[in-house]
N, C-alpha and C positions, 0 to 999 in steps of 0.2 A: 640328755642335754642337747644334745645334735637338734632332734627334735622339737625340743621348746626354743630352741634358736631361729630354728624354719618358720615356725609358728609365728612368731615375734613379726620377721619379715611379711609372712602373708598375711596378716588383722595391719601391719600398715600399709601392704597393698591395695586391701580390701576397701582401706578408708580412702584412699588416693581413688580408687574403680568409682564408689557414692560420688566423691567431693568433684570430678568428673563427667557429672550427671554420665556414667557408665562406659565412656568413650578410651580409658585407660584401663583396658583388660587385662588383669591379673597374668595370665595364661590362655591368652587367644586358643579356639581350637586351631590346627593343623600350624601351630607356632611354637615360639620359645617362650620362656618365663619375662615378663615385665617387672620382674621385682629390684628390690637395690641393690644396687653394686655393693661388692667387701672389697676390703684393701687385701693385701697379702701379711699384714699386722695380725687380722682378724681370723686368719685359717690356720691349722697346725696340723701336722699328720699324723693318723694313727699310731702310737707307739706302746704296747702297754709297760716299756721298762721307765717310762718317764711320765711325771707328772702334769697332768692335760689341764689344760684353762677350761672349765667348762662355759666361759662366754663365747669359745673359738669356735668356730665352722671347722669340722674334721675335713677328711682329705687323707684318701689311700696311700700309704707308704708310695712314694715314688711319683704319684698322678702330680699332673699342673694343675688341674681345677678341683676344687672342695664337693662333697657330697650335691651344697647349695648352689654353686655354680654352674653345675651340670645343666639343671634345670633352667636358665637363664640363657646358657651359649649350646645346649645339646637336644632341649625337652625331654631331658630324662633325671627322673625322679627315682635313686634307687632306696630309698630311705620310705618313702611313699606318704610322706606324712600333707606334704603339701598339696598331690593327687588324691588323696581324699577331700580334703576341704576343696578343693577344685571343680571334681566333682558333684559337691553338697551346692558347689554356688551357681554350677551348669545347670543342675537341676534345676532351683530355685529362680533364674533368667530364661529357662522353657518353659518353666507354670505361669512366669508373668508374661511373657508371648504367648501363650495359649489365651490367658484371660484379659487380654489388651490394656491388663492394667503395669503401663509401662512408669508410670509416676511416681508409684513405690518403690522401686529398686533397689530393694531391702532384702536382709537378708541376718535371720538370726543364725547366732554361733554356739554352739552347745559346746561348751570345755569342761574337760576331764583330766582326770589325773591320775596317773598311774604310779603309783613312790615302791621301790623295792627296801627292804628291809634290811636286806644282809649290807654289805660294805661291798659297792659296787669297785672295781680296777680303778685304781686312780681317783678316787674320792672318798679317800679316809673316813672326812666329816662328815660325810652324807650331807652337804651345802649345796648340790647339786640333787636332790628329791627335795630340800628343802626349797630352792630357788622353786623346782616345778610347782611345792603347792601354793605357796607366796603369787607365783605370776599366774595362778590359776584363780587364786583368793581374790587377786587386783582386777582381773577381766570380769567374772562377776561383778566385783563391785560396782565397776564402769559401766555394766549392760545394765546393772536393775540398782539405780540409785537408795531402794529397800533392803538390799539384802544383807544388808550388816544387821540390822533389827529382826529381820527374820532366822539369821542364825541364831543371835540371842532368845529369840522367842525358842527357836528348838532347844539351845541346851538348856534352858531353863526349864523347858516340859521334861526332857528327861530326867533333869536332876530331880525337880521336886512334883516328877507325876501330872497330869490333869488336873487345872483348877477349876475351883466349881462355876466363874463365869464362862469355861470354856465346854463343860457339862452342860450347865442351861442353855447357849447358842447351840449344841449339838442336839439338844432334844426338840428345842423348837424348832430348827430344822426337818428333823425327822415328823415332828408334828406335820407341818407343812406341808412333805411329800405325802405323807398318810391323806391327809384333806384333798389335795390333788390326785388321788387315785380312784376318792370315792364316789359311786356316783352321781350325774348330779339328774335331779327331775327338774325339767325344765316347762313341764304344763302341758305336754303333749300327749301322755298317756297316765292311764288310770292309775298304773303301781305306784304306790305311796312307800 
């Protein structure tokens, strides 16, 4: 939860960095974090004999600042979740300086989700893998305005198998490539 909380924070970074034409750096290199402030409502600290809000921002028995806040007043991520996508988006601001295409400054997000099965400490319900794959289901939806139809289009292959319009587009396909490999005589030599 910790994690899908950080997560939460940096995709609204991210959108603040675009809406910015790029000038509001997520995590400047050799800087702190630019992301939003939390109140002290918002963080709670590690306890496993008490029942955790999994909206909250954790925070080591005893410390002042939360996991999240680190990264904001210290540049240190020990959670790593937001150093990863940090990374993915350093990358992707050096391949568009490399090819001068600075207009784009774009930047896809690939989301995953991880749900454990057992009854994790402190989330009886398991409302807390269900939140992950809800706000995993929701950011898809938001990156590819299709993807509700294309889930339906998969569980419906699985349920009832390959339909035969989906048979005939797959053979005329493969017809296709067949044609495109053969060769072709073009009138410049005698092989017929």
């Amino acid at each position: 939860n910790e994690m899908l909380n950080q997560v939460k924070k940096y995709l609204k970074a991210l959108a603040d960095w675009k809406s910015s034409n790029g000038a509001l750096e997520p995590w400047p290199v050799g800087g702190v974090g630019n992301f939003e402030e939390i109140t002290e409502a918002q963080k709670q600290e590690v306890d496993p004999t008490k029942v955790y809000n999994q909206n909250a921002f954790m925070k080591k028995k005893g410390a002042k600042l939360s996991y999240y806040e680190e990264i904001n007043k210290n540049a240190f991520d020990e959670i790593l979740g937001v150093t990863m996508f940090e990374v993915v988006r350093r990358i992707a601001l050096k391949r568009m300086r490399d090819n001068g295409d600075m207009e784009a400054l774009g930047l896809k997000v690939v989301l995953g989700s991880f749900v454990r099965t057992d009854i994790p400490n402190g989330d009886f319900t398991c409302a807390g893998a269900k939140g992950s794959l809800d706000f995993v289901q929701q950011m898809m939806s938001l990156m590819d305005p299709g993807s509700g139809r294309k889930r339906a289009d998969a569980l419906r292959l699985l349920k009832e198998g390959e339909s035969d319009l989906v048979s005939k587009k797959a053979d005329a396909i493969a017809a296709e490539e067949d044609a495109d490999k053969a060769p072709v005589n073009n009138g410049d030599s005698d092989d017929i």
